[in-house]
C-alpha positions as CSV (number, residue, x, y, z in Angstrom):
1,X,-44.9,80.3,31.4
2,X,-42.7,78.9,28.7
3,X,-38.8,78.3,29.4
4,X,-37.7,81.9,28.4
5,X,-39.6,83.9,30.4
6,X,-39.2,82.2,33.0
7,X,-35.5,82.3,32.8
8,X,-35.8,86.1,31.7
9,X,-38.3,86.7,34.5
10,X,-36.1,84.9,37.3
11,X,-33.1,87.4,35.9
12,X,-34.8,90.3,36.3
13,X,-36.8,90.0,39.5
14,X,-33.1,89.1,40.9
15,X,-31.7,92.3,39.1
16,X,-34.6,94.2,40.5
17,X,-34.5,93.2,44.2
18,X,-30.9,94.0,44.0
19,X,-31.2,97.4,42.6
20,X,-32.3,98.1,46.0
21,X,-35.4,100.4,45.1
22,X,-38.7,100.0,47.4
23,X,-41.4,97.4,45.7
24,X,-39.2,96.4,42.6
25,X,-39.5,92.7,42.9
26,X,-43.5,93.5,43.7
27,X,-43.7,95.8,40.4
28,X,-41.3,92.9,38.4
29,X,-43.8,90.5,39.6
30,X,-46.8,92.9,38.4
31,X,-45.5,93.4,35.1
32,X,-44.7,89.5,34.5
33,X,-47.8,88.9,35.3
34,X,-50.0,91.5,33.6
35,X,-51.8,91.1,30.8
36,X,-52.1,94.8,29.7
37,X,-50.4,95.5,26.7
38,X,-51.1,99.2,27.1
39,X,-49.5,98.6,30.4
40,X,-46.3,97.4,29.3
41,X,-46.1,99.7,26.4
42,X,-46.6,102.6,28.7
43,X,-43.5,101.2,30.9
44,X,-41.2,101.6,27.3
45,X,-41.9,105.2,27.4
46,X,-42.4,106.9,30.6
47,X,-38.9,108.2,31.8
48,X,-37.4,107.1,35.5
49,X,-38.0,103.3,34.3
50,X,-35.1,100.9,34.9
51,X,-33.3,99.4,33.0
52,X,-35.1,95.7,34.1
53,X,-38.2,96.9,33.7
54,X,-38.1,98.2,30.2
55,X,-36.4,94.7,29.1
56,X,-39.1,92.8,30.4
57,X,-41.8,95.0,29.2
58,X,-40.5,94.8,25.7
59,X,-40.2,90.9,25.8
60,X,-43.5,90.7,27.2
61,X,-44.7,93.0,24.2
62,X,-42.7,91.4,21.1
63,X,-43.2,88.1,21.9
64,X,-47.3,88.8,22.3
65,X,-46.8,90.4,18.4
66,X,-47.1,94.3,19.5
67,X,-45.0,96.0,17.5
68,X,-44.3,98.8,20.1
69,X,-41.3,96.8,21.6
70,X,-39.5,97.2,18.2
71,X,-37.1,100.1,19.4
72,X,-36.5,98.4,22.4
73,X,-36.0,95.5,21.7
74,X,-33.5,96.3,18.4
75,X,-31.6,98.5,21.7
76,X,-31.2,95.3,23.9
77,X,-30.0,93.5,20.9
78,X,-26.7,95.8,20.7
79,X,-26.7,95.7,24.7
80,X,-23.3,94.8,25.9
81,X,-24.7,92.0,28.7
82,X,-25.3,89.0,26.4
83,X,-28.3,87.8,28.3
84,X,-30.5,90.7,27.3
85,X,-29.4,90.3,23.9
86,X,-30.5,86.9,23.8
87,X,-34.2,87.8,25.4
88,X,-34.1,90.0,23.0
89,X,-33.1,88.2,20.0
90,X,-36.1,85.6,21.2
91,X,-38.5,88.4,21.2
92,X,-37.5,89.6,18.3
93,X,-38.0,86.6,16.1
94,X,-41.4,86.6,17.1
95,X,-42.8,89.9,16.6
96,X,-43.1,89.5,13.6
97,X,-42.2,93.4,12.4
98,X,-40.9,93.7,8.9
99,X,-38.1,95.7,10.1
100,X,-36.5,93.4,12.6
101,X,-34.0,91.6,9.2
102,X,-32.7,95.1,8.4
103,X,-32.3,96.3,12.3
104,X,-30.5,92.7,12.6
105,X,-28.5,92.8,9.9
106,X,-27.3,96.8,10.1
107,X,-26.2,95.4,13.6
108,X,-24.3,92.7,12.4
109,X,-22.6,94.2,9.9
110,X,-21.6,97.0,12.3
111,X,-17.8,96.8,12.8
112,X,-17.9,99.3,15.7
113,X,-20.4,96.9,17.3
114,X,-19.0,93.6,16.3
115,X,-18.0,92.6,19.8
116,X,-22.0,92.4,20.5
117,X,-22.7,90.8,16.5
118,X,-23.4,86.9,18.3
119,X,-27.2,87.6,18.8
120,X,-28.1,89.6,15.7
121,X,-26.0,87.1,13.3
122,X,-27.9,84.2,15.2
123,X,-31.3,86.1,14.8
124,X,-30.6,86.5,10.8
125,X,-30.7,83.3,10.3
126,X,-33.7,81.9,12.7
127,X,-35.4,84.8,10.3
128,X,-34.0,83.2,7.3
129,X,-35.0,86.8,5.8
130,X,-33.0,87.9,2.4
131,X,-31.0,90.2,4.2
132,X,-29.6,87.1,6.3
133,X,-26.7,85.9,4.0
134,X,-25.7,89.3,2.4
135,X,-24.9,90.4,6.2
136,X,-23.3,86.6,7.3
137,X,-20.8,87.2,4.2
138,X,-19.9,90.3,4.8
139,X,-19.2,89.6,8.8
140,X,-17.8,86.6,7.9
141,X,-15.3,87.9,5.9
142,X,-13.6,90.5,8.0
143,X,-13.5,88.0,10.7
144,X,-11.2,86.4,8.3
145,X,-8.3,88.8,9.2
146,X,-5.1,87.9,10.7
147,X,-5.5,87.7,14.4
148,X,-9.3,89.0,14.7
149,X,-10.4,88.3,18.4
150,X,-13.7,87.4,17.5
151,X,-14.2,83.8,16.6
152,X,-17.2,83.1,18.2
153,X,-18.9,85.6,16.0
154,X,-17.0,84.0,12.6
155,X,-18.2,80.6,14.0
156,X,-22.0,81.7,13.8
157,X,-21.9,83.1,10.4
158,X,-20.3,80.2,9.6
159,X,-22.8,77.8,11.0
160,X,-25.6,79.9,9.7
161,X,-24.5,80.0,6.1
162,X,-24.5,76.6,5.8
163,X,-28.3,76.3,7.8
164,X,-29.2,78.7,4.9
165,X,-27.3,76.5,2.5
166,X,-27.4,79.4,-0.2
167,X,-24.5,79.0,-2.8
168,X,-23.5,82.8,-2.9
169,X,-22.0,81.4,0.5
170,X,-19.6,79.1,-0.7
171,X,-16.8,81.5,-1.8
172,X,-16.2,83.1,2.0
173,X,-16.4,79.4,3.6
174,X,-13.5,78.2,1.3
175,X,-11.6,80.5,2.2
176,X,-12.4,80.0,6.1
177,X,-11.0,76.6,5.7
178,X,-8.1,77.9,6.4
179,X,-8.7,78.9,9.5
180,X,-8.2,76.2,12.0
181,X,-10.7,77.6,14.6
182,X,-13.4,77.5,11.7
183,X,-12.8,74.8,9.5
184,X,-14.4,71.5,10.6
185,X,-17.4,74.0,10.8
186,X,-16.9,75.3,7.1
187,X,-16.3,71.7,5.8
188,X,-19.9,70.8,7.8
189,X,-21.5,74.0,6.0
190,X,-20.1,74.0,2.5
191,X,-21.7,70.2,2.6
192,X,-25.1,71.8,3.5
193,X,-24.8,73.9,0.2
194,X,-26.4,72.5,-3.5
195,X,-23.3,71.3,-5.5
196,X,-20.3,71.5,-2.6
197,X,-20.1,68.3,-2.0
């Protein structure tokens, strides 16, 4: 079992036996261990499921390539607890769906949604995909704003435009030099980019 499911898996099983329903650590167990995709898929779309159940079916799923998690997945990466945005980020970047770089990027980009943006601006770049620095220059930039609470999220588009080192870039991560928070990272990034050195 590699490091993230396990850490996923130990999650869940504790969010199941809490949840206080007969057999749910049993049935987490099951579907950790399974190897029925059919199995998994069918958990994604019968109704009554859990909440932990459906999160661990569709990391189980995306992870093994089966493109059924792709709704799901794309759900739990707007999901307001940060640890099943991460699984699902994971998951995500190896499903291997066409889709996941617009899903990812439509997310990012979302102002309404921005407090949750952390996952799918890291997830653009691990895809490196061409929607990736479109979407990290557009967040970027209206993190730029006087007094915007989220730094963490400017941080990560900063960091990930200069791992994509594309020079379309450059213009937002001059201007988030000024920015005290961001700058040492926008210095590090802008030297990452052909010809801003």
């Amino acid at each position: 079992m590699d490091e993230e499911l396990r850490t996923l898996t130990e999650r869940l099983r504790a969010e199941a036996a809490a949840s206080g329903a007969p057999g749910a650590p049993e049935a987490c167990d099951r579907l950790t261990a399974t190897g029925d995709l059919d199995e998994l898929a069918a958990v994604l779309t019968e109704p009554g499921q859990p909440l932990w159940a459906r999160e661990l079916a569709a990391f189980r799923l995306g992870v093994a390539g089966d493109r059924r998690a792709f709704e799901s997945l794309v759900l739990l990466l707007n999901h307001r607890d940060p640890p099943r945005c991460a699984s699902a980020a994971h998951s995500l970047a190896r499903l291997g769906d066409p889709r996941t770089a617009r899903a990812a990027a439509a997310l990012a980009t979302n102002e309404l949604r921005v407090a949750y943006a952390l996952h799918p601006v890291r997830l653009l770049v691990e895809l490196r995909a061409p929607e990736a620095v479109p979407a990290l220059i557009t967040t970027l930039e209206r993190r730029l704003r006087p007094h915007d609470p989220y730094r963490r999220v400017a941080l990560a588009c900063v960091e990930g435009l200069g791992a994509l080192g594309d020079d379309r870039a450059a213009p937002v991560l001059n201007d988030a030099l000024a920015h005290p928070a961001l700058a040492q990272a926008a210095v590090r990034a802008l030297a990452r980019i052909p010809g801003q050195r």
